[in-house]
C-alpha positions in Angstrom: 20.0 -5.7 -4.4 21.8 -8.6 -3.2 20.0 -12.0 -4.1 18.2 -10.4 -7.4 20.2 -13.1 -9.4 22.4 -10.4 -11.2 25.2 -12.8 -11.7 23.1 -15.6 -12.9 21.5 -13.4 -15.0 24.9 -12.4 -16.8 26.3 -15.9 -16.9 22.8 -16.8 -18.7 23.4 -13.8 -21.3 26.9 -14.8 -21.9 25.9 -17.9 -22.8 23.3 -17.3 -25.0 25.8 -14.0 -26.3 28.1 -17.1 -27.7 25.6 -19.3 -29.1 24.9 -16.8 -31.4 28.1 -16.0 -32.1 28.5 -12.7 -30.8 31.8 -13.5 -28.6 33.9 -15.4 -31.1 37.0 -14.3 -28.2 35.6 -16.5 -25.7 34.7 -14.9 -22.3 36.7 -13.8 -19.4 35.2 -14.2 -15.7 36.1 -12.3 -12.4 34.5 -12.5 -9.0 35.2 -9.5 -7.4 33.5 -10.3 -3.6 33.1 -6.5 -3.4 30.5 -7.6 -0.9 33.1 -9.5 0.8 35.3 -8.8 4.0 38.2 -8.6 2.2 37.0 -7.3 -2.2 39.2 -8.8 -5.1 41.4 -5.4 -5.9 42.3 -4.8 -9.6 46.0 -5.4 -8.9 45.0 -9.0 -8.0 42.1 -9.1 -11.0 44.4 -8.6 -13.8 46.7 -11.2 -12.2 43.8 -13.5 -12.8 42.7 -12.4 -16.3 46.5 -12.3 -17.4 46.3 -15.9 -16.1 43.5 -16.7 -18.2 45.0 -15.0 -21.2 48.0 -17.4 -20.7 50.7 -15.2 -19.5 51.9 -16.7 -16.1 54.8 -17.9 -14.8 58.0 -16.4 -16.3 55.8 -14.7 -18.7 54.5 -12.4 -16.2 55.7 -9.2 -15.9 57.8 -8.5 -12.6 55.2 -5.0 -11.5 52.1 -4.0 -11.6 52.1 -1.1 -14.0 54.1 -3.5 -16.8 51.2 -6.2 -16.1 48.6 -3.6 -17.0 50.1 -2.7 -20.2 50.6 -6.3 -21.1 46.7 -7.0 -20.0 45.9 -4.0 -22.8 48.4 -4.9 -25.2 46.5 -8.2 -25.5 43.1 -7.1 -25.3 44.2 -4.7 -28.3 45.5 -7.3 -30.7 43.1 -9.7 -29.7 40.6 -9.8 -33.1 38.1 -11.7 -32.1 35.4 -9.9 -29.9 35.8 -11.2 -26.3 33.3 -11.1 -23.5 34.7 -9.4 -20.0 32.0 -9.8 -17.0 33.8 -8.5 -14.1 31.1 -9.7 -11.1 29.8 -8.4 -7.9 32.3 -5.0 -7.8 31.1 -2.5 -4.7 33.5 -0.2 -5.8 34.7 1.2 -9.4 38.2 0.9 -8.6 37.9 -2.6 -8.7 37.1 -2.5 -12.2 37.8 1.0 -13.8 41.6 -0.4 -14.5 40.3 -3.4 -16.1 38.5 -1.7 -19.0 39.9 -2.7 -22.4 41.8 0.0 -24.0 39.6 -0.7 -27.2 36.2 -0.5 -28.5 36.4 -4.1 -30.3 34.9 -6.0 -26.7 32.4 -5.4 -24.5 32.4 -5.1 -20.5 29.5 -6.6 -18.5 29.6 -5.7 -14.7 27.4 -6.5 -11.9 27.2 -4.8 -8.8 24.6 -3.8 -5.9 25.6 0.0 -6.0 24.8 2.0 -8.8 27.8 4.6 -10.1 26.1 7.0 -11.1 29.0 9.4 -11.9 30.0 7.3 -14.4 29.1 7.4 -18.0 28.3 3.6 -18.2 25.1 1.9 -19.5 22.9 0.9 -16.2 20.3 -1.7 -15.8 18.0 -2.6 -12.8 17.0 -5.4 -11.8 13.9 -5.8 -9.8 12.4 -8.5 -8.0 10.5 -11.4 -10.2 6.5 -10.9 -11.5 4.6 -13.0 -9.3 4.1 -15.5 -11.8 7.8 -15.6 -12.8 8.8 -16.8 -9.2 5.7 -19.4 -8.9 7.4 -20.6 -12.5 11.0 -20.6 -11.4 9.7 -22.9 -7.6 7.7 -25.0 -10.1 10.5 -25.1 -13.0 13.0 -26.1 -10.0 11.0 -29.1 -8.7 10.2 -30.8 -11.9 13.4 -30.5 -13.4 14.6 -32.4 -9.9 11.7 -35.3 -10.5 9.2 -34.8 -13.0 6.8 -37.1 -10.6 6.9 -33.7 -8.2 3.3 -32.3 -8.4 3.0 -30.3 -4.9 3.1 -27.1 -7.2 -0.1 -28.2 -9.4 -1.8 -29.6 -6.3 -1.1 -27.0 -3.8 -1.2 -23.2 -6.0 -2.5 -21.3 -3.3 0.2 -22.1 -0.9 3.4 -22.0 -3.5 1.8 -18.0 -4.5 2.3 -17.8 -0.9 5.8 -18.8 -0.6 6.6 -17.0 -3.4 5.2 -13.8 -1.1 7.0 -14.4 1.6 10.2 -15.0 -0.4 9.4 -11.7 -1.3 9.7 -13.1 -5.2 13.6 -12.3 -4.8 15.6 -15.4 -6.5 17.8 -15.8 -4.1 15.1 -16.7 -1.3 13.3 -19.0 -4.1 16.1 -20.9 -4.9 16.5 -21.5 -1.3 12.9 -22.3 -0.7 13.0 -24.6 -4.0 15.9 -26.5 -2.5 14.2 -27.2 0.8 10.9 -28.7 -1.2 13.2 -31.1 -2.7 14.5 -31.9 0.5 11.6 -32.2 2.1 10.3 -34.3 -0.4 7.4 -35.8 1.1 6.4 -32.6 3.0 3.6 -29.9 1.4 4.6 -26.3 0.4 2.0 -25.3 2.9 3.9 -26.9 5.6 7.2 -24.3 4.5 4.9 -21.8 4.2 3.5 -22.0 8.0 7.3 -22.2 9.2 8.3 -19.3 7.9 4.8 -17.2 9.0 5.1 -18.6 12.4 9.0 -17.6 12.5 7.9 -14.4 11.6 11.3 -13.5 9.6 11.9 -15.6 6.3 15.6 -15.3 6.9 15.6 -17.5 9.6 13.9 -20.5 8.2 15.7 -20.3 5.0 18.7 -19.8 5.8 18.5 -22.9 8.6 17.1 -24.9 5.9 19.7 -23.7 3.1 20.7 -26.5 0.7 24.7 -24.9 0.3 25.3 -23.2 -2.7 24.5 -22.4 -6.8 26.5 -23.2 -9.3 29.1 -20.7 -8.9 29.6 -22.3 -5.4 28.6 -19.3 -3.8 26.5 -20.2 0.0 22.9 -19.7 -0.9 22.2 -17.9 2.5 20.1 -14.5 2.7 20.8 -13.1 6.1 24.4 -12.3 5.3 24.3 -11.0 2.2 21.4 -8.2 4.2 24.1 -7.7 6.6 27.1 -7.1 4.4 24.9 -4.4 2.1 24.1 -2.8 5.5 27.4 -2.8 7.2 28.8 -1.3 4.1 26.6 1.7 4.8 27.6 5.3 6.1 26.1 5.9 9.7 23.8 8.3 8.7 22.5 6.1 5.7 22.1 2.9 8.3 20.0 5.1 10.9 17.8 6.0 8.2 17.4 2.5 6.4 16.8 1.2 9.9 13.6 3.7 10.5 12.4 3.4 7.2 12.5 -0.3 8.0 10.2 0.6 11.0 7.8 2.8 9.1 4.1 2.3 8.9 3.0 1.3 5.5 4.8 -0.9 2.7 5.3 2.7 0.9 6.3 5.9 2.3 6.5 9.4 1.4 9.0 11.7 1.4 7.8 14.4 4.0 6.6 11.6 6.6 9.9 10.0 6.0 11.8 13.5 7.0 9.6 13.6 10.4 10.2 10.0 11.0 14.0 11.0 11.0 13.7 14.0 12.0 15.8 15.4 9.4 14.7 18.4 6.8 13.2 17.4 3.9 16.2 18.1 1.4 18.6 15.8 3.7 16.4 13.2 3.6 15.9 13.5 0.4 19.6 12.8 0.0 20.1 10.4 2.0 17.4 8.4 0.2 19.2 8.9 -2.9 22.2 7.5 -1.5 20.2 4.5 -0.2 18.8 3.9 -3.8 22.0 3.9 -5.3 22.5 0.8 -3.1 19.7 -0.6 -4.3 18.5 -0.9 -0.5 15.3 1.4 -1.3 13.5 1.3 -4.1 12.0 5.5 -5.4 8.2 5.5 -6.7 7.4 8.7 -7.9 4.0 10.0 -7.0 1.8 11.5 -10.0 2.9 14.8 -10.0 6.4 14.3 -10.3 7.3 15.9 -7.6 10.4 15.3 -5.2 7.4 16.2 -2.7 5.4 13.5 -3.8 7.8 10.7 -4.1 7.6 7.4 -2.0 10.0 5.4 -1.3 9.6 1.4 -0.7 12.2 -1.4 0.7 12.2 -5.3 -0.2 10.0 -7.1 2.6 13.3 -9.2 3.2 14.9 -5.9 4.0 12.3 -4.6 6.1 12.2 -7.9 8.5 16.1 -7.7 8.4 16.2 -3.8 9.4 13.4 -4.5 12.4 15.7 -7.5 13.4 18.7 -5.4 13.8 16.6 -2.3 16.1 15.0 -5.1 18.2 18.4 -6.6 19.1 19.7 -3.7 20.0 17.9 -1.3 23.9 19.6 1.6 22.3 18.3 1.3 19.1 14.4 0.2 20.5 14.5 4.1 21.6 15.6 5.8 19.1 13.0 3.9 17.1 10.1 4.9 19.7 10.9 8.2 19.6 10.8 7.9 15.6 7.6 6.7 15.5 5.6 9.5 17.8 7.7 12.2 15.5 5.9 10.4 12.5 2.8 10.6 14.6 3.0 14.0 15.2 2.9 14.5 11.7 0.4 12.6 10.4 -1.7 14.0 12.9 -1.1 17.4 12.0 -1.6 16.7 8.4 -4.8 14.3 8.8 -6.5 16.5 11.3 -6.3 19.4 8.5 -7.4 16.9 5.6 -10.2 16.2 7.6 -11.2 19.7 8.4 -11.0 20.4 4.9 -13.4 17.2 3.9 -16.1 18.4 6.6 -15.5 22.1 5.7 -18.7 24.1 5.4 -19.7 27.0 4.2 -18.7 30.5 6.2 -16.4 28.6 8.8 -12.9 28.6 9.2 -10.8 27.9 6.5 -8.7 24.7 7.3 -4.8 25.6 6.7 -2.7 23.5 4.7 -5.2 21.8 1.9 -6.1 24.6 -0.5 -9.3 22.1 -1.7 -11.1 19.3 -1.1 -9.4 17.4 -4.3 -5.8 18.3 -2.3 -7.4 16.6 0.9 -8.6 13.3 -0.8 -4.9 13.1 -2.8 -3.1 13.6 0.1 -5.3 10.9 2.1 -4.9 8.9 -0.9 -1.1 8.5 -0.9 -1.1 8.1 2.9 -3.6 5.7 3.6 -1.7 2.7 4.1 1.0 4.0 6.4 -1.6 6.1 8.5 -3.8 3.0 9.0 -1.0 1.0 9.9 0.2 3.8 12.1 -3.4 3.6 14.1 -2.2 0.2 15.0 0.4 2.0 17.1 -2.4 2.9 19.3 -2.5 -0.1 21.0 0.8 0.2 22.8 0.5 2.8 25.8 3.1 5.5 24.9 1.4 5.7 21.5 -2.1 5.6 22.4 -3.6 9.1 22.8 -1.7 10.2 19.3 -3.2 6.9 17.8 -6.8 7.9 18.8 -6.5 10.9 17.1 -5.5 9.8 14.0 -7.9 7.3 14.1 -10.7 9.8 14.4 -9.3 12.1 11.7 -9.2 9.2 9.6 -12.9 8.0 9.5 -14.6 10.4 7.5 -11.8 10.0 4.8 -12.3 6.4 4.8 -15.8 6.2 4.7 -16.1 8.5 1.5 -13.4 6.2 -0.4 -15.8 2.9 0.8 -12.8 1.8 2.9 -14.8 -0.1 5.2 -12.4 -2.5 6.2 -9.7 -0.1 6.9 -12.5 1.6 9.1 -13.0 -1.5 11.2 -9.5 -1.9 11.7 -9.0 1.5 12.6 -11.7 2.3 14.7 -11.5 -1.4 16.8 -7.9 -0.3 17.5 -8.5 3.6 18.8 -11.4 1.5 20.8 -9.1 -0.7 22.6 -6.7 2.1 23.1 -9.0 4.3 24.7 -10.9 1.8 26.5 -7.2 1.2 27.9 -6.5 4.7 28.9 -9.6 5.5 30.4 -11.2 7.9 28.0 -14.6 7.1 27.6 -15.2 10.1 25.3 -12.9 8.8 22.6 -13.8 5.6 23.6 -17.0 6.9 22.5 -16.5 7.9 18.9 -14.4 4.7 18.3 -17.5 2.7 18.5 -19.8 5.3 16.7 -16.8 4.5 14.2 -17.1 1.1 14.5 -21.1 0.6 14.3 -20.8 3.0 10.8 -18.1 0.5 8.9 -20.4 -2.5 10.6 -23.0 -1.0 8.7 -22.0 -1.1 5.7 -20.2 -4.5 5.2 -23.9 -5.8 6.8 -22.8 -7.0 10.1 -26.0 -5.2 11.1 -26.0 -6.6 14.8 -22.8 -5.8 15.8 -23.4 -2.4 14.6 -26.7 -1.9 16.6 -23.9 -3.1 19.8 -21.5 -0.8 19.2 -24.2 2.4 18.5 -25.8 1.4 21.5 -22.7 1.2 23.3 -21.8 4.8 22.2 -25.2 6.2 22.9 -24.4 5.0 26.7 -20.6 6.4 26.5 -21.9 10.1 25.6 -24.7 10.3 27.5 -22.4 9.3 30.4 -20.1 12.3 29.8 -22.8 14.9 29.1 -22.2 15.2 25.5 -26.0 15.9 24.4 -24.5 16.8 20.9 -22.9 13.3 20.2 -25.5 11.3 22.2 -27.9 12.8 19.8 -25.3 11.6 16.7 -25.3 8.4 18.5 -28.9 7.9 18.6 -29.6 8.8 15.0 -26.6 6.5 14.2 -28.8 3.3 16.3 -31.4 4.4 14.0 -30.1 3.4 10.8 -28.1 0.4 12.2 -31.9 -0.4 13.6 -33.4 0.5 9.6 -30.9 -2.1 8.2 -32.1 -4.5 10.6 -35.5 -4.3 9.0 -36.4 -3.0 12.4 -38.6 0.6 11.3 -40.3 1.3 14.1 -37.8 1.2 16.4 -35.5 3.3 14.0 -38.5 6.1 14.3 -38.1 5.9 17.7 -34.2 6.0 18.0 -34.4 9.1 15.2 -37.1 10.8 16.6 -35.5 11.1 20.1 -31.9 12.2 18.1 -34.2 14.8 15.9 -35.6 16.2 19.5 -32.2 16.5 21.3 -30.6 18.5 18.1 -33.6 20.9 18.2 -33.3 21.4 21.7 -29.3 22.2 21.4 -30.1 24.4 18.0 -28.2 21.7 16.0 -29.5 22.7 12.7 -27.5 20.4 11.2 -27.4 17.4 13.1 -31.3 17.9 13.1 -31.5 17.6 9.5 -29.5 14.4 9.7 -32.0 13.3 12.1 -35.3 14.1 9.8 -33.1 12.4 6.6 -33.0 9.7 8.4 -36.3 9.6 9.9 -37.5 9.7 6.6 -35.8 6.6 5.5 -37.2 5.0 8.5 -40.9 6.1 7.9 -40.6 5.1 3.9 -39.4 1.7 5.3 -42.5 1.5 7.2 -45.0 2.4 4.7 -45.6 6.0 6.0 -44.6 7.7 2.4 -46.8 10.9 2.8 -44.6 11.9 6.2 -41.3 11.0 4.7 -41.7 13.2 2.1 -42.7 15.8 4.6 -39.3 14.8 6.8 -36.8 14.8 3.7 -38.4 18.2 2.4 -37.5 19.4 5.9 -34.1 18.1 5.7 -33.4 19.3 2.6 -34.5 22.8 3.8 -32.0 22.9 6.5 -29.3 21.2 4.9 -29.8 24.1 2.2 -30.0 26.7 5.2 -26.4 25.1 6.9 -25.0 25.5 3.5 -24.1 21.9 3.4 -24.5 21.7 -0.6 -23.2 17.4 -0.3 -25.7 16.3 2.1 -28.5 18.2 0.2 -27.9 15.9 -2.5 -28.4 13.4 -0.5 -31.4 15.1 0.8 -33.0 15.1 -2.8 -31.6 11.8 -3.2 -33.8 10.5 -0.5 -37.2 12.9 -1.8 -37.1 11.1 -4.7 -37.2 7.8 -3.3 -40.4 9.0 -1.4 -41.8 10.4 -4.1 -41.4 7.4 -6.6 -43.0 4.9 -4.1 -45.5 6.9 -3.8 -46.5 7.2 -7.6 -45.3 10.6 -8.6 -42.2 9.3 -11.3 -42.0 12.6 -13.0 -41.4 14.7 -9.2 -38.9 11.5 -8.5 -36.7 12.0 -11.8 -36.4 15.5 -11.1 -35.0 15.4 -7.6 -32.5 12.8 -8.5 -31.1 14.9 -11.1 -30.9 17.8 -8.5 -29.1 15.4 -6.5 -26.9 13.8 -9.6 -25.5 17.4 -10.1 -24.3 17.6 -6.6 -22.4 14.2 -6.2 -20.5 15.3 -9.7 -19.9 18.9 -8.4 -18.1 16.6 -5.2 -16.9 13.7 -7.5 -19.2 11.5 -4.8 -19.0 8.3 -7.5 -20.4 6.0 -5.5 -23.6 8.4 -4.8 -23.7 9.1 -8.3 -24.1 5.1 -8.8 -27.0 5.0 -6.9 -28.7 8.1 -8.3 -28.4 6.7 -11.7 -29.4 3.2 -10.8 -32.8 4.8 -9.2 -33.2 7.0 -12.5 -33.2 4.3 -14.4 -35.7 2.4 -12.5 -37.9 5.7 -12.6 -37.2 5.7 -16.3 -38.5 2.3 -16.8 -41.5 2.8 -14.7 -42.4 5.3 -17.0 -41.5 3.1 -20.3 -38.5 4.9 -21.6 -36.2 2.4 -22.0 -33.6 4.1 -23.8 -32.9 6.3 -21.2 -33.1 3.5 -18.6 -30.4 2.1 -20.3 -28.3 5.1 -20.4 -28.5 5.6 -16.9 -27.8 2.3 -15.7 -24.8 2.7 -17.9 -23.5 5.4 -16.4 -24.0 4.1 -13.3 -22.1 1.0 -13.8 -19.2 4.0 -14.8 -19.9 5.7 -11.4 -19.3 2.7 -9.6 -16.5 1.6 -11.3 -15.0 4.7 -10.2 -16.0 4.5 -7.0 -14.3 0.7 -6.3 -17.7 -0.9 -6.7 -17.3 -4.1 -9.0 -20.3 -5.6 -7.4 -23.1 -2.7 -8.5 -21.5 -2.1 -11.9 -21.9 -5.7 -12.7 -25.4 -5.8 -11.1 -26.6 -2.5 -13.2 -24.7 -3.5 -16.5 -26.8 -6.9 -16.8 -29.9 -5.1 -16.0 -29.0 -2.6 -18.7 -28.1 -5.4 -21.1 -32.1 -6.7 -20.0 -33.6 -3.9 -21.6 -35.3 -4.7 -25.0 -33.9 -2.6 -27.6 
């Protein structure tokens, strides 16, 4: 893309090329301003390189096919190898004619569009490694004065920069020349400028120190806007949604919907806009055209926004782009969802085959369907953002997600709040108390239970007030509040039995035996997680029996009987591998272990908090694999 520092890069290789000797012939240079508004053409190029060659004047020949042949002529009984770099062509007639007639040089050519019809050597050029462009912003202000130590005393702020530069040379160079201006300023100051402007370009570009060493401006704004105006209409519509997409990342198929074009044309289109080196194609794990994502440069995103927002026409074609891709990730979400909650002698849910299908598919989306959530907060978008939000929470829970799930659910909140709908409203903050839970904000979570308790009870819903209740109950447990967590699951276990919610009641004795073991009453949890087990068997919900046994065993080590314990976690540690649960496996293992030390067997304590610190690798839990490796490495040999 433009700014990636693809002519610097060549000069650089030529000059290191003829230290070594390889060039004895010298080297030739062309600009080409194929970017500009009015390109080099070859007819004028070989004027130039004639020029250079020393044929002018009187020497040259009188038309243009007689200065070709005298350009080849040369090339041919020139001896010495000679460098040609023909820079910044758009288009390979600018160059094709220029091509020596012989095999003795070499051609370098740099371009922003990649000709792929041609049999010609090609080489990419991506963005810098992190690293590289902190290097280059601290290379650039020592070389200026070597007393310059903002980059050692500020780090945090110059990886920053380097972020919001999006690590594209061009926008570091820039950025570099502004910290020498500003000599006595921080990099953090820069660095709030440009996050407050919202849009690098601007900043930058108003702060630009005038141009390289090839005299070029060093601006970034218009070398966005000559790469886009170059474009076909049907390529610019599409880089400008894309630019508008959810997610830094995004797949094919949502792409298609966001566009509403089929998937082949998008497809092609895409193509076309990689070729320009406008999007950048990551190919999913399966290879498949299906699976492949497409990303653009952050500096093109906040360019291809800029352009919709200046334009009324343009602000509705995007809105009606984004409740297409809406639509679709609803569609496919709520079916992902069915599929992760699927039980036993229901329905099957169409479109995921399996419950691996379901996670990968989640999995690839995540990013652009939490982002998408955030759509929710504006009005037109609110009631599709809801139900994505609510299709999402299972999903994100299982994968330990917990931020996404606060960010998620606080935003379908607020849109529902908005619109009126105190049942959604509802499950947003049942949501919301869950991921609470589990990061420990254990008093905010107790709020926003409470809250959906009052919500469902005021629409009728005995179902989810029960859900609710049982819900207040654990986010009362985690408190260290027991006996008002047997209250709060006693009263949900009551209203499920009423409705003949077999299930929901056996969520309602699981956790009423957690609550009872927290309060010393062993003999009766063992009693309620026995019970839950039973019905959780009966529902056919084969996951949350695990957890069922999970929880039996706690009961039944506390209360002295190690052997009965061992044996319902390993009932339980088959289940969560039959489901992949990794992080339930963890904890399963961690208990074993603790069993198998109780009952002096230290070899297989070991072995279990091994695998456990496996499991929660797997499962994104550094914390607990740390904690039960160290424990493991505790163990006397």
């Amino acid at each position: 893309m433009g700014g990636i520092g693809k002519t610097a890069l060549a000069v650089e290789a030529a000059h290191r090329a003829r230290g070594k000797g390889w060039f004895p012939g010298g080297t030739l240079f062309v600009d080409l301003r194929g970017y500009d508004d009015d390109p080099v053409t070859a007819d004028q190029a070989v004027l130039a390189l004639l020029d250079a060659l020393g044929v002018r004047d009187r020497d040259l020949p009188p038309t243009t096919e007689r200065q070709y042949d005298t350009y080849r002529e040369l090339l041919a009984e020139r001896r010495e190898r000679t460098l040609l770099i023909l820079d910044n062509a758009s288009d390979p007639s600018q160059y094709l004619p220029l091509l020596p007639g012989t095999d003795c040089h070499r051609v370098l050519i740099t371009s922003r569009d990649r000709p792929n019809a041609l049999s010609i050597r090609l080489i990419d050029l991506e963005t810098l490694d992190p690293e590289d462009s902190v290097s280059l912003v601290t290379r650039a202000l020592h070389n200026t004065d070597e007393r310059d130590d903002r980059a050692a005393r500020e780090p945090d702020a110059l990886r920053e920069l380097a972020d919001l530069c999006g690590h594209l040379p061009l926008a570091l160079q820039i950025a570099a020349g502004m910290l020498r201006r500003r000599r006595h300023r921080s990099i953090a100051s820069l660095v709030t400028e440009i996050r407050e402007a919202g849009d690098p370009t601007s900043v930058l570009d108003g702060g630009s120190p005038g141009t390289d060493l090839y005299g070029r401006s060093l601006v970034l704004r218009p070398v966005l806007e000559t790469s886009y105006r170059r474009l076909p209409a049907d390529q610019a519509r599409l880089l400008r949604l894309l630019c508008l997409a959810p997610g830094v990342e995004t797949g094919t198929e949502a792409i298609a919907a966001l566009a509403d074009l089929d998937m082949e044309a998008a497809l092609s289109l895409l193509e076309d806009l990689a070729a320009t080196h406008l999007v950048t194609p990551v190919r999913g794990v399966d290879g498949s055209t299906g699976a492949m994502r497409w990303r653009l440069h952050d500096l093109v995103r906040v360019f291809g926004a800029g352009v919709v927002a200046g334009d009324a026409g343009l602000r509705e074609e995007e809105k009606a782009a984004r409740e297409r891709v809406l639509g679709f990730y609803c569609r496919w979400a709520e079916a992902a969802d069915d599929r992760l909650k699927w039980l036993p002698g229901r329905r099957m849910p169409e479109l995921f085959g399996d419950r691996a299908g379901a996670l990968a598919w989640f999995d690839g989306e995540r990013a652009g369907l939490v982002a998408a959530v955030g759509w929710a907060r504006e009005e037109r978008f609110a009631e599709a953002g809801v139900r994505l939000a609510l299709c999402l929470a299972a999903y994100l829970d299982w994968r330990r997600y917990f931020d996404d799930g606060i960010s998620v659910a606080d935003a379908a909140r607020v849109a529902a709040q908005g619109s009126g709908d105190r049942f959604h409203e509802a499950g947003a903050w049942n949501n919301l108390g869950l991921a609470m839970q589990e990061v420990g904000r254990e008093g905010e979570a107790i709020e926003a239970h409470t809250r959906a308790r009052d919500l469902y009870r005021a629409t009728g819903n005995r179902d989810d007030e029960a859900m609710a209740w049982n819900n207040l109950g654990l986010a009362l447990w985690e408190a260290g509040q027991a006996g008002k967590a047997i209250e709060a699951h006693t009263r949900a276990r009551d209203l499920y039995q009423a409705a003949g919610e077999r299930r929901g009641e056996a969520d309602a004795w699981t956790s009423l035996g957690s609550a009872l073991r927290q309060a010393g009453q062993a003999g009766e949890a063992i009693e309620a997680h026995t019970r839950a087990r039973d019905l959780y068997r009966a529902t056919g919900d084969r996951h949350r029996e695990g957890l069922a046994w999970y929880n039996l065993g706690l009961a039944l080590w506390h209360t002295g009987r190690v052997e009965e314990a061992i044996e319902a976690y390993g009932k339980d540690l088959q289940i969560c591998r039959e489901f992949e649960d990794w992080y339930g496996e963890g904890h399963t293992l961690h208990n074993l272990a603790l069993a198998h030390e109780e009952s002096h067997h230290p070899a297989e304590a070991r072995s279990a908090y091994l695998q456990a610190a496996d499991a929660y690798t797997r499962a994104n839990a550094p914390t607990e694999a740390a904690r039960v490796r160290n424990r493991a490495a505790e163990l006397p040999e």
